[in-house]
Every structure is written in C-alpha cells, then in structure tokens.
FINU-284387 format. One record per residue (C-alpha): residue in one letter; x, y, z. Coordinates in steps of 0.25 Angstrom, whole numbers, padded with zeros to 4 digits, always signed. Example, Ala and Ser with C-alpha at 12.3 -4.5 7.8 and 13.67 -1.06 7.14 Angstrom:
2
A+0049-0018+0031S+0055-0004+0029
! end
This chain:
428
X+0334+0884+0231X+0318+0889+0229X+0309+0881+0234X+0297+0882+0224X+0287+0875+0224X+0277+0878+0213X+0283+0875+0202X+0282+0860+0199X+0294+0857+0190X+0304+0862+0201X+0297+0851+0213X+0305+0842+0208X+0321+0844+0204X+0326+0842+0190X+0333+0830+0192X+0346+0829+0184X+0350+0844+0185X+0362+0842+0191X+0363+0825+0185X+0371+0823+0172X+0366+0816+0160X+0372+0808+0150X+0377+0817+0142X+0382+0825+0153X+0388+0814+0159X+0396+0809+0147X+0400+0824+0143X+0406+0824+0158X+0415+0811+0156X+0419+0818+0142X+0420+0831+0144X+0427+0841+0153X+0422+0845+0167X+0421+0857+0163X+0411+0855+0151X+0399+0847+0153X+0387+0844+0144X+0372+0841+0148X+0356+0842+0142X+0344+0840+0144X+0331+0833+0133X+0316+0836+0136X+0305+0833+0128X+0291+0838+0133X+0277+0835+0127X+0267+0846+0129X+0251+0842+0125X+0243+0854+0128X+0228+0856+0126X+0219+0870+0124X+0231+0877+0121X+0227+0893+0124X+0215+0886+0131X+0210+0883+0118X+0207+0871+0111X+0220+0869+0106X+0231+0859+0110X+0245+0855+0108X+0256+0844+0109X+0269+0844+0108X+0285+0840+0113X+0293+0849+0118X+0310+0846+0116X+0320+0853+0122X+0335+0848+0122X+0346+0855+0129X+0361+0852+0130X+0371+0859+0140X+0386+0863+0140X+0395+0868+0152X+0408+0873+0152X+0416+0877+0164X+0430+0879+0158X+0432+0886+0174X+0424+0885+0187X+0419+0901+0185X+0415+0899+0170X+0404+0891+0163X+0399+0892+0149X+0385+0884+0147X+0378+0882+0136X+0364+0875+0132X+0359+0872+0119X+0343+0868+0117X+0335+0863+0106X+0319+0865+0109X+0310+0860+0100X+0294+0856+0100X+0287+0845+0093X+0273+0842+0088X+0267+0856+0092X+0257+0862+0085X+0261+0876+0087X+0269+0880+0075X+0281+0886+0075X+0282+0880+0089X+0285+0890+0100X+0300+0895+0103X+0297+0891+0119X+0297+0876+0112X+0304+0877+0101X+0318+0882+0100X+0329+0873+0092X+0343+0872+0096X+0349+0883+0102X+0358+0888+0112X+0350+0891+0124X+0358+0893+0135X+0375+0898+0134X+0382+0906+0143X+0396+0908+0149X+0394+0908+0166X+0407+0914+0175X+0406+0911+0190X+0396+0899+0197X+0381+0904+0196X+0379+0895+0207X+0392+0893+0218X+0400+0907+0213X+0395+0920+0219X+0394+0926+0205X+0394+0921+0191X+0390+0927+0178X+0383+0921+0165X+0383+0927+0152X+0374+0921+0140X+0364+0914+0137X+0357+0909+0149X+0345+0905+0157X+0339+0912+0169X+0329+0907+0178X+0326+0913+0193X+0317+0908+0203X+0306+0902+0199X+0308+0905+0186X+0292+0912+0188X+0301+0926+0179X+0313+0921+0174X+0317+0907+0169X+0322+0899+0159X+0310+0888+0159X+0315+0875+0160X+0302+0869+0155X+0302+0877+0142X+0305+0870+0130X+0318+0882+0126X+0319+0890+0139X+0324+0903+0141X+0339+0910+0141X+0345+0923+0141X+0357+0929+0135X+0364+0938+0146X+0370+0939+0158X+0367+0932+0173X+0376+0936+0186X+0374+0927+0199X+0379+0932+0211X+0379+0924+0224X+0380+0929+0240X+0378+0920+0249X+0363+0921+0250X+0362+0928+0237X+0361+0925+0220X+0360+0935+0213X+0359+0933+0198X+0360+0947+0189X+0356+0944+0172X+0352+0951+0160X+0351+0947+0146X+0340+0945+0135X+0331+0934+0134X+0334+0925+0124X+0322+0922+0113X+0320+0909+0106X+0322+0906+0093X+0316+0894+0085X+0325+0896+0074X+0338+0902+0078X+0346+0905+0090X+0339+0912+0102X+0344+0925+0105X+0340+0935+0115X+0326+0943+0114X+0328+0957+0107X+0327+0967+0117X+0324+0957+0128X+0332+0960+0139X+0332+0954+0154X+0338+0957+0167X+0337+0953+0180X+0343+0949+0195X+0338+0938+0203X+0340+0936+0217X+0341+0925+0226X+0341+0924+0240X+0342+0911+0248X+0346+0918+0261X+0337+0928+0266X+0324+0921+0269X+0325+0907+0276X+0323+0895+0267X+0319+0903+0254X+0325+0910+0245X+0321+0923+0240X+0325+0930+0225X+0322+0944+0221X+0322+0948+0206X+0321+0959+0196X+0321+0958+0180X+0322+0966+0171X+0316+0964+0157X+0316+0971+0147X+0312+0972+0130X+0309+0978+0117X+0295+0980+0110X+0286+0977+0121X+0271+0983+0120X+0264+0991+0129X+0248+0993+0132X+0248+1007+0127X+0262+1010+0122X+0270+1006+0109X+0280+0993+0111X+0292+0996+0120X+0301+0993+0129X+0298+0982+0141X+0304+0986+0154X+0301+0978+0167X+0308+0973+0180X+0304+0962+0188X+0308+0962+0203X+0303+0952+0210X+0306+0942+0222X+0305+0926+0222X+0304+0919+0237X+0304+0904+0240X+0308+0895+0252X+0304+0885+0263X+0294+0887+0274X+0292+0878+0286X+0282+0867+0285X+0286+0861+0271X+0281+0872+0267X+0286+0882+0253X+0285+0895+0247X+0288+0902+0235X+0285+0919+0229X+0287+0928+0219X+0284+0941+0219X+0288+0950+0205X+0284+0965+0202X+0287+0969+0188X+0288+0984+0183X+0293+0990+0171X+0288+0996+0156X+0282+0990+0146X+0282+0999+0134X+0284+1010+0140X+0272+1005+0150X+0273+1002+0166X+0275+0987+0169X+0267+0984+0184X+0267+0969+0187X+0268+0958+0196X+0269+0944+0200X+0269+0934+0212X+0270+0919+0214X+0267+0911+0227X+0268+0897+0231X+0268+0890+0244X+0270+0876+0246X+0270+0863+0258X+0277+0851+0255X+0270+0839+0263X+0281+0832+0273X+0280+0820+0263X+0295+0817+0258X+0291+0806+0249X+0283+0813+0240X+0284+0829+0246X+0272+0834+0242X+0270+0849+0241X+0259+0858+0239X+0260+0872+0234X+0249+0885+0231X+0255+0894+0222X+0248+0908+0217X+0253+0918+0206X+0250+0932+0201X+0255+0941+0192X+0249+0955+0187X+0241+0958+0176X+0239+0970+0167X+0226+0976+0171X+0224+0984+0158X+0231+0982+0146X+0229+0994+0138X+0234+1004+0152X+0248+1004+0149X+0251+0997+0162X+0257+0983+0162X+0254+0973+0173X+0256+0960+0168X+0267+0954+0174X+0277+0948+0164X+0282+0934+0170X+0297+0938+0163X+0305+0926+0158X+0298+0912+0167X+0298+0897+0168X+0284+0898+0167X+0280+0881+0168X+0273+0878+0180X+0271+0892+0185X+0255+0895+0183X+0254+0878+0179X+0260+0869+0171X+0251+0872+0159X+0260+0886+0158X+0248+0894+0153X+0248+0906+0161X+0260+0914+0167X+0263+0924+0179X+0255+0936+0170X+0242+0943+0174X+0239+0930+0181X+0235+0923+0196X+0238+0909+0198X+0236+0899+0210X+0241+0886+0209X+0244+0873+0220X+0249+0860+0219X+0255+0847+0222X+0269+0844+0220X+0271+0827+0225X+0283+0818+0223X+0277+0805+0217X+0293+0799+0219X+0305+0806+0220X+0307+0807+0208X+0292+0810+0202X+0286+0824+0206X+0268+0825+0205X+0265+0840+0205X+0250+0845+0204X+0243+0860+0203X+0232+0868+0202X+0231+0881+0196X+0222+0892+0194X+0225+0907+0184X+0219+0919+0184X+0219+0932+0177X+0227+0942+0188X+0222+0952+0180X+0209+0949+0172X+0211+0963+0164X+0224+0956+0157X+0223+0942+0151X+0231+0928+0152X+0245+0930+0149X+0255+0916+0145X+0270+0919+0145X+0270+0932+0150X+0260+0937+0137X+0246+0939+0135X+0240+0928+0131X+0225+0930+0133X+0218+0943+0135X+0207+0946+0146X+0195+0956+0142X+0195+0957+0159X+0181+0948+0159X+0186+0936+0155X+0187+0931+0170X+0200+0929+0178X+0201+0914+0181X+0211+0909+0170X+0209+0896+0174X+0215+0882+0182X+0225+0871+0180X+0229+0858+0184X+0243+0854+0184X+0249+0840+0185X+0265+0836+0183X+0273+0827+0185X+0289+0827+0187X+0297+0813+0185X+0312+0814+0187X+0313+0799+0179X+0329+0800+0181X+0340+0809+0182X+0338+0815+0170X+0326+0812+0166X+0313+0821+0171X+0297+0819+0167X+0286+0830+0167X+0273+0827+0164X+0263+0838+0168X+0248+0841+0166X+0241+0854+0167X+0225+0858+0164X+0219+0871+0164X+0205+0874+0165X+0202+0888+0160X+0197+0897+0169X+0185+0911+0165X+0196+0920+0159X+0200+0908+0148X+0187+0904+0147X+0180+0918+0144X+0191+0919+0136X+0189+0909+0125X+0201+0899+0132X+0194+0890+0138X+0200+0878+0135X+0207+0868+0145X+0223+0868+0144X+0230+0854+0146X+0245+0854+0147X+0251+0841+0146X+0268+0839+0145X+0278+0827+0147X+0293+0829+0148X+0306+0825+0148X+0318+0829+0152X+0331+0822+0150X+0345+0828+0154X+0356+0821+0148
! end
C-alpha cells in the first residue's frame, strides 16, 4: 500500500506470505478449519571486521526458529500465538547479546475480536507486535534475530478512507534465561493514522506516541521520569513519469528528568523506475536528519530518540549509525537480475548534525565529540542480493564497507568496518 522505495528488502515481496508449507499443509488436511499451524527456520552468518572501527572482528551464525498457532473458534474471534527459540553460534562476545540470543519462549499470544483487516473495528489484547509505516519509529524488526512485542492493547478502526489503530502497553524486555516480561516502568502509547484517500495516488499517515519510563538521567538533574510525545506525519505515493516519493517528518517534545525534550527528524526519498519491464530498474536519492543536542551539560535535550525501529537498512546495511544527531545522503540501484533474483546497490555518506554531540548507535551515545573532531563520520558501499529460490525459500547475501570519515579518524576509530552476512529463510 506505500510505495517505498529506499529500503531494500521491501523491493522485492516475500514470497510465501500467504503460500503454505508442509507442515502447514499436512496440519490443514488433519486439523480443523478453524485451527491451523505454520513456521518459519532461518539461519544467518554474520562475519564482521573493525568492530567499533577498531581492529577487531567477529564471525558468527545466527538461529532463529518460529512456529505459529491460529485458532478461530468464530469469524469475529481469533486467538494467535508464536513461540521462538533464538540462539547465536561461534561468537566471541560472551555472554552473547539478548538482541541474538533468546531461548525458547513465548514471543507473540494474544486473544483478537473483530477483523483487523475486512471488519470496521476489532480489538487485540496480549502480547503482540506493532509495526507502522516504515517502521523508521516503531517496528517489530523482521531482521532481528528476537524481534520485538508488547503486552497491551491495539484497537483498529476502519472508514472508508480511514485506519485508525489506538494502543497502549509496556514493551516487553528479553530475557536470556527466563520468560520475557514487560520493562519495569516502561510504558507506551500511541495512535497511528492511515489515509489512502485524501491525496491522489499516496497515502498519507499522522502519528503521535507517547513514551514514557522510570529512572532516566538528566544533564543537570538527579534520574527521573522520562516524558515525551512524538507527532509526526509519514507521506508516500506515485507521481507521473515512473516516478516515486517518499517523507517523514517527526517533532519530538516532552521532559527528561524533569528537563525540556526539543527534537526532530526528517526523511526523504525520491525515486524513477526506467520503462524496462524485464528488469525494472530503479534509482532513488534518499537524505536524513535528526537533531542533536548542542550542549550536553545545558539541561536541554535535543537529540532525538529514534523510539522502537526496524533500524536495517536505514542509514546502510552495515547498521552502524541511526536516526540520532546525524545527516545522511544515500542513492542507489535497485535491478531485477530475473524475476525472481533482485541486485540492489548504494552509496552512503554520515555526518555529525551536530558536531558538539557525538555518534549515537541504538538511540545511545556511543562515541563522544570534543566538538573539534571534524563532522564527516564517514562513507559506505553497500551491495545485496535477494534470491526468492522457491516458494518458501528466500536467500540474502549482502556486503557493506565503510570508510571512516575525520570525526572517526580524529577520534582514534579509524579502522575500516566490513559487514558480510548470508541467509536463509525457510517457511514450512
């Protein structure tokens, strides 16, 4: 329904989303209508060299295995339920990560009455996902090795040119060793418009969020209480030519302990498919920026907080950087080798927005500036490929290099990062 054209993975379908595997296919014949059975098996490997853009490297394989259960005892009501077993291999990070490694747990279970989709309102209560958009502020990242869920509650509203869907929950926090339950005293809200009507050819969606949680420091202040709002507008359609677009525009305001939150963030992306229908190649120039905080020790906060992304292939596939204190420009080449293999190419550039703040990875500082250190983060070269090899059955393989740029470089991290990964995903 949006027509985006940055992000990579979404150039080419998924095929399979609505296909059944085997297991889904032999639960149908033995099973009830009403109860059906399906998952999904991917292994990645993931071999990265100057890790924090130091000398030092890594290697390893990434597991994740997922099997789905739906029940609709009646056409209004629908109990789902996902369990998932994550695990990594061969790292030498110890103990691995919870973003790679979470053993088997109940990730996704929630009771749905009414049709999400056909209905004009339906409401889901439990643990869930939520993903808007781009997924640029709130996502449950499909390319993460454990994702991400909620515990709480989602109403969606149709009329006729309208969806409106209302939440609010907690944000569930994994555990390595036990079940995950929802982040003390991390709550989140939030409504999420979507307009298909009201400009020809695009659709438009308005937002606001609502975060809020516990113990959160501030510049000048004793920890407190973290209050912000997020009200944004996402915009993307067609335009004449063969040509695309694509905007976001997000102001974020609030308190963090007790001091004033005054950030923001845009993204832009235009795009021209050539009249080639074999191969449909398409070019895009893409540019991002959010806000910065100008002086960490004023008691003002202006880096803006990314919230709850899909952050792959937003600022490169090497996922170094993120929508904090930062300016990107990217522009690339997306190119159907054969219908069912998909070329896509980039180039990137970073810089600090704000040279007073410092680099920032997954919405925290990561790397302080002294504000002399240069702005120029640095470049990257991107490559991946997409092979849909059957039904069920996708391939990635993606390469991405980035040189370092003055403000790494004055600030002793200038080694090259290499990102390399190969995956598979098999539904079942």
């Amino acid at each position: 329904m949006i027509w985006l054209a940055a992000a990579f993975p979404a150039a080419l379908a998924q095929p399979g989303g609505q296909s059944q595997g085997l297991l889904a296919r032999y639960a149908g014949a033995e099973l009830p209508a009403w109860l059906r059975v399906g998952g999904e098996e991917r292994v990645r490997l993931e071999a990265l060299g100057g890790v924090g853009f130091t000398p030092s490297s890594n290697a390893y394989l990434l597991q994740r295995f997922r099997l789905n259960m739906d029940a609709t005892p009646l056409p209004w009501l629908r109990f789902s339920f996902q369990a998932q077993d994550s695990r990594v291999f061969l790292t030498n990070v110890s103990p691995a990560p919870s973003s790679q490694n979470n053993p088997l747990d109940l990730r996704l279970g929630f009771v749905q009455v009414g049709d999400a989709e056909a209905g004009w309102i339906s409401v889901r209560g439990g643990r869930q996902s939520l993903s808007f958009g781009e997924g640029r502020l709130v996502a449950d990242p499909n390319w993460s090795n454990v994702g991400r869920t909620l515990d709480g509650v989602r109403v969606t509203v149709h009329h006729r040119g309208l969806r409106l869907d209302v939440f609010s929950g907690a944000s569930d926090r994994i555990s390595t060793d036990g079940f995950d339950l929802p982040a003390p005293g991390q709550h989140f809200h939030g409504v999420n418009g979507i307009l298909d009507r009201l400009v020809p050819n695009a659709v438009v969606e308005p937002y606001v969020f609502w975060r809020l949680e516990h113990d959160i420091r501030g510049e000048k202040t004793a920890p407190g209480h973290l209050d912000t709002k997020t009200a944004g507008v996402r915009w993307a359609g067609k335009l004449p030519a063969r040509m695309d677009y694509s905007l976001e525009l997000a102001l974020q305001r609030g308190r963090q302990a007790g001091e004033p939150v005054n950030a923001w963030a845009g993204h832009w992306v235009i795009g021209h498919t050539l009249p080639e229908p074999r191969h449909r190649p398409r070019f895009y120039a893409e540019f991002n920026r959010a806000s910065g905080d100008s002086d960490p020790r004023d008691g003002m906060h202006g880096a803006f907080d990314p919230l709850f992304p899909s952050a792959h292939d937003k600022f490169g596939i090497a996922d170094q950087f993120t929508w904090t204190n930062s300016i990107h420009a990217r522009t690339g080449l997306q190119y159907r080798l054969r219908p069912d293999l998909m070329l896509g190419s980039a180039y990137n550039s970073f810089w600090l927005a704000d040279r007073r703040d410092g680099l920032y990875s997954g919405g925290k500082l990561w790397l302080a500036s002294n504000g002399l250190q240069g702005a120029h983060i640095g470049q990257e070269l991107d490559v991946q490929l997409q092979w849909n090899a059957t039904r069920l059955t996708v391939v990635d393989l993606g390469f991405g290099h980035i040189f370092p740029g003055a403000f790494l470089r004055h600030a002793q991290r200038g080694s090259a990062y290499d990102c390399f990964f190969l995956g598979i995903t098999q539904k079942f």
